[in-house]
C-alpha positions in Angstrom: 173.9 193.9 118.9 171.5 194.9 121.5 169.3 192.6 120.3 171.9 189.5 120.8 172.7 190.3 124.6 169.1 190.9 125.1 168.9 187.1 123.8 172.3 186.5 126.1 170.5 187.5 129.3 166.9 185.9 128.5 168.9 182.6 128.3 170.9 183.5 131.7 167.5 184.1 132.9 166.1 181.3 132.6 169.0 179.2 133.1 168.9 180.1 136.7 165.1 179.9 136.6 165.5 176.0 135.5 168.1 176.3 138.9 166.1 177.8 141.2 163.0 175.9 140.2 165.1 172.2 140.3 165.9 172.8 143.2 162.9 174.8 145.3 160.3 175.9 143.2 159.3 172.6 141.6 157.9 171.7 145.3 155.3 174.0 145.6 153.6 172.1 143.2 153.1 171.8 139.2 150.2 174.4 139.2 152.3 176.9 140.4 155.4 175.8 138.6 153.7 175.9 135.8 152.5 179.1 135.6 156.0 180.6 136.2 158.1 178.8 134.0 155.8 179.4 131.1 156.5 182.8 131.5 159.2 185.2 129.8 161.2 186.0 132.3 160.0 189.7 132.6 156.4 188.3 133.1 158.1 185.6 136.0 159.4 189.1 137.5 155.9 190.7 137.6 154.5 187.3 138.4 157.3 187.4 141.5 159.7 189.7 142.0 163.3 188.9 140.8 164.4 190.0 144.5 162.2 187.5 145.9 162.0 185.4 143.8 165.8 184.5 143.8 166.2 185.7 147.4 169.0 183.7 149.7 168.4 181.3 152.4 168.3 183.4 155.8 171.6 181.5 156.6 173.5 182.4 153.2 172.8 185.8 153.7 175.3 188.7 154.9 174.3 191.1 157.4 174.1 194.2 154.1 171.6 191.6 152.1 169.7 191.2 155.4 170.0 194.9 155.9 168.5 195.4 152.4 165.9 192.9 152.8 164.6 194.7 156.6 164.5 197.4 154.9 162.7 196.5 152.0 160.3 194.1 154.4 159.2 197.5 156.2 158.6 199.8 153.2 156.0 197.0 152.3 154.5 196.8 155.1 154.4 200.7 155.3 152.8 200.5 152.0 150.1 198.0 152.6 148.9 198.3 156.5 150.1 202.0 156.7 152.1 201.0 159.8 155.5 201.6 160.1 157.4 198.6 162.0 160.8 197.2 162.9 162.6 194.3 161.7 165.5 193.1 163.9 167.1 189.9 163.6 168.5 189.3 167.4 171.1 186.3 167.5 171.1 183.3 169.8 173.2 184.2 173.1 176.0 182.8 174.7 175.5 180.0 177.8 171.9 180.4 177.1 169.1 177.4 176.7 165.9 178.5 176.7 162.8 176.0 178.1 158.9 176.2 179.1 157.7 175.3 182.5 153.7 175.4 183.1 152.2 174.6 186.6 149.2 172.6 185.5 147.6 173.3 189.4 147.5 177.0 188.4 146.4 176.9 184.9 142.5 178.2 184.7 141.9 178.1 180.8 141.2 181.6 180.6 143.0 181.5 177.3 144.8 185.0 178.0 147.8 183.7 176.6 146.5 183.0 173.5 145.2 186.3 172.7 148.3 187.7 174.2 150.2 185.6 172.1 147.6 186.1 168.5 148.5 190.2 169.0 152.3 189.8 170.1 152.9 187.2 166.4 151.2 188.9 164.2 149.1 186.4 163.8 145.9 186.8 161.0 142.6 187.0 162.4 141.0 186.0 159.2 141.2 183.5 158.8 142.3 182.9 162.7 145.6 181.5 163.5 146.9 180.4 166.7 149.4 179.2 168.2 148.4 178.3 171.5 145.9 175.4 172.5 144.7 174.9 175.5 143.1 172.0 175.9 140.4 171.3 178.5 141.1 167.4 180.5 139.1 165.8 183.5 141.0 165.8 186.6 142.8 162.7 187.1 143.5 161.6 183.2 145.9 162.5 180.9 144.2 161.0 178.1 144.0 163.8 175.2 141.6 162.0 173.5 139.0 163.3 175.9 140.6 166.4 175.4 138.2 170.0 174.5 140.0 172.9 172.9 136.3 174.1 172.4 135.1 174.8 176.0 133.3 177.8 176.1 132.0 178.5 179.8 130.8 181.3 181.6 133.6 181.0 184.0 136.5 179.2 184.6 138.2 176.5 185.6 135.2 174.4 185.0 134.3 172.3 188.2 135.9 168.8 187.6 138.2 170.1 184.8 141.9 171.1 184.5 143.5 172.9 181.6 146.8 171.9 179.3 147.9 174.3 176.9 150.0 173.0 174.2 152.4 175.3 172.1 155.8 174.5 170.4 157.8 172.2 172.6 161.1 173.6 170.5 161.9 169.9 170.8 165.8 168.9 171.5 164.8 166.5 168.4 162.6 168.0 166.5 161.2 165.6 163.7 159.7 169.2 162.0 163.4 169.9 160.9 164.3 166.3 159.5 161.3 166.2 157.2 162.1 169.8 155.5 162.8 168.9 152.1 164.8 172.2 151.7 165.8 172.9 154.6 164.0 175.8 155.3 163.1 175.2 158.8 166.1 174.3 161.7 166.9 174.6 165.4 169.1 177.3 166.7 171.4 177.0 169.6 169.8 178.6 172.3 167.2 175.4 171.0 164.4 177.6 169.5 163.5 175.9 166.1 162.9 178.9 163.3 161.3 178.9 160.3 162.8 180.9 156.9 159.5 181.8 155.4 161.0 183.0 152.1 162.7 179.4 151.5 159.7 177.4 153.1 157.6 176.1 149.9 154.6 175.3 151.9 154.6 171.4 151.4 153.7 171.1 155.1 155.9 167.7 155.8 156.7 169.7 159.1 153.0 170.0 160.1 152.5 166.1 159.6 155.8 165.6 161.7 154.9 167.5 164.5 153.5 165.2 167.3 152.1 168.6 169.2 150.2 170.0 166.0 152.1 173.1 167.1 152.6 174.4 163.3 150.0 176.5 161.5 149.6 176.6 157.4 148.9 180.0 156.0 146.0 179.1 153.4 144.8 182.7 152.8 146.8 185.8 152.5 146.8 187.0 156.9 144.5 190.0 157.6 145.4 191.8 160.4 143.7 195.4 161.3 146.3 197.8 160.8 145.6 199.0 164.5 146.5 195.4 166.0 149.7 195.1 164.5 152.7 195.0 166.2 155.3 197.0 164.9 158.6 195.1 166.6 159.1 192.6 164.7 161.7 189.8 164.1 162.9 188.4 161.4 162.6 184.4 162.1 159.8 185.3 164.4 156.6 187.6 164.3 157.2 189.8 161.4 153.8 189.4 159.1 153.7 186.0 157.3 152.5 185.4 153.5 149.9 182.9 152.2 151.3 179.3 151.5 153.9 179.6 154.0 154.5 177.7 157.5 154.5 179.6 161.1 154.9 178.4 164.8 155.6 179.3 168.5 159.3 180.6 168.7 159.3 181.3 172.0 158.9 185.5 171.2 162.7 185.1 170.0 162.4 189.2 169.7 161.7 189.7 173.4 163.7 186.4 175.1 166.6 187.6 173.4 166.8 190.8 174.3 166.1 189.7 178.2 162.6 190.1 178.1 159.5 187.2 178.6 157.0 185.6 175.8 154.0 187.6 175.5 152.4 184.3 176.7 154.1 184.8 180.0 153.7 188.1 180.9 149.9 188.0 180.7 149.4 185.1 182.6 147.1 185.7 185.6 148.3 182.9 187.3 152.2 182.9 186.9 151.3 179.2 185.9 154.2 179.7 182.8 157.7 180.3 184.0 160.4 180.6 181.2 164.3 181.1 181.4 167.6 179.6 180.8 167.9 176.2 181.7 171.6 176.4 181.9 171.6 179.2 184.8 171.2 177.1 188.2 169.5 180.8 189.6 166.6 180.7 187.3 162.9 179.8 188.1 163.0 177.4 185.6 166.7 175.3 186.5 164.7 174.9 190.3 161.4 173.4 189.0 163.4 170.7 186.6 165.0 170.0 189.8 162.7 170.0 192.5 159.1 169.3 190.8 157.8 166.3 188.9 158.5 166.9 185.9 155.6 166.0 182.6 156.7 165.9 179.4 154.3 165.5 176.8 154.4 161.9 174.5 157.9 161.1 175.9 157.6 158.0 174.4 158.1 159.7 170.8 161.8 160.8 172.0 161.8 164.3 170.8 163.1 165.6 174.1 161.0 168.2 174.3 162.3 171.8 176.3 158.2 172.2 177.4 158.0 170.6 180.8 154.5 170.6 182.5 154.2 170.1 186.4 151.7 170.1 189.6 152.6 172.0 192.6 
């Protein structure tokens, strides 16, 4: 008898294996696939675990799985880095519309916000990931062909140059999100675009959509120094990523919604990036749309893009 319903259950095993991989899996490519659906299903749950393996979309979850899952997110960390963090998952608010304005008159290249923004994401120093460019233009063009993200001077702003970073643009159409094959990447209402990195199977259509090469493949498992890690963490934004996975810009989504400014932001030297609600007429950002000239990055492409660059 035992042996029969230890039959039953290998069967309903890999009948939602067959599911799961139809459906998700398969994508990540027949190596991969391969390998797991060769295995017994106690040797797929070593393999992967069953937990994660079979884990929810972010938006099918309730708020006990996604309770469950913080928690179990932490312990991990805990047990690899040594580090005890915080994952929160902070909702889109109210009347709120988030968008990017950067003074291009004030911007010196001093690449403070990437660094600022490399610690506050989490992102892995080997190999390097970031999500900031700044790219380094002569005065008077726009043409990014002529473009150096490579500058590496003794002081800045160079004489002659001026300096355009380039981050997500959280796009009002973001091509990124049509191209998901499982739709594990979307735009929230406050219009951040997220990323589920347990549902994303790395196929990187997104990256190839994206008209500001703002997404970043994780070939390599990240390394971090336990000692640069930052220990409040979001869910959809800079908790610690995995290899094969998608990450981008989401505007700090832990701090901006909890009233607080990107990382980015805060360490500017400048105060050439200004960031708020677009749909409060009090903010910095409502009186630049309306009283600068606005720049928005290929326009032509019709993404709509909430980034908006300006000269004073």
């Amino acid at each position: 008898m035992k042996k029969d319903a230890l039959k039953r259950l290998e069967k309903l095993a890999e009948k939602k294996l067959r599911t799961l991989l139809s459906k998700r899996t398969f994508l990540k490519g027949l190596a991969s696939v391969v390998g797991i659906a060769a295995l017994s299903p106690a040797k797929a749950a070593q393999a992967l675990s069953w937990e994660e393996f079979f884990r929810k979309h972010y938006k099918e979850l309730t708020k006990a799985e996604k309770k469950e899952i913080f928690a179990s997110i932490e312990a991990k960390t805990k047990e690899r880095y040594g580090v005890d963090v915080k994952i929160t998952d902070p909702q889109p608010m109210e009347g709120v519309e988030f968008v990017y304005c950067l003074n291009l008159s004030k911007c010196i290249g001093c690449r403070r916000c990437v660094y600022a923004c490399v610690k506050e994401n989490n992102q892995s120093r080997d190999p390097q990931i970031q999500y900031i460019k700044v790219l380094e233009l002569p005065k008077g063009s726009f043409d990014l062909e002529k473009a150096n993200i490579y500058y590496d001077h003794e002081e800045v702003p160079a004489e002659g140059k001026f300096y355009m970073p380039v981050q997500c643009h959280q796009c009002r159409k973001p091509p990124c999100v049509k191209v998901c094959p499982v739709g594990a990447t979307w735009q929230q209402k406050d219009g951040i675009v997220v990323i589920d990195q347990d549902w994303c199977i790395g196929c990187r259509y997104c990256e190839a959509a994206c008209p500001y090469e703002a997404r970043r493949f994780n070939f390599a498992t990240p390394q971090i120094d336990p000692d640069d890690i930052n220990p409040d963490q979001g869910y959809l934004s800079n908790r610690i990523r995995s290899k094969g996975v998608m990450e981008k810009c989401t505007f700090c989504l832990h701090r901006t919604r909890v009233g607080k400014l990107p990382a980015c932001v805060e360490i500017c030297p400048t105060g050439s990036r200004k960031f708020g609600n677009i749909l409060d007429k009090n903010s910095d950002v409502y009186g630049i749309i309306q009283n600068k000239r606005i720049y928005v990055l290929k326009e032509e492409l019709g993404t709509q893009p909430r980034f908006y660059y300006f000269f004073d």
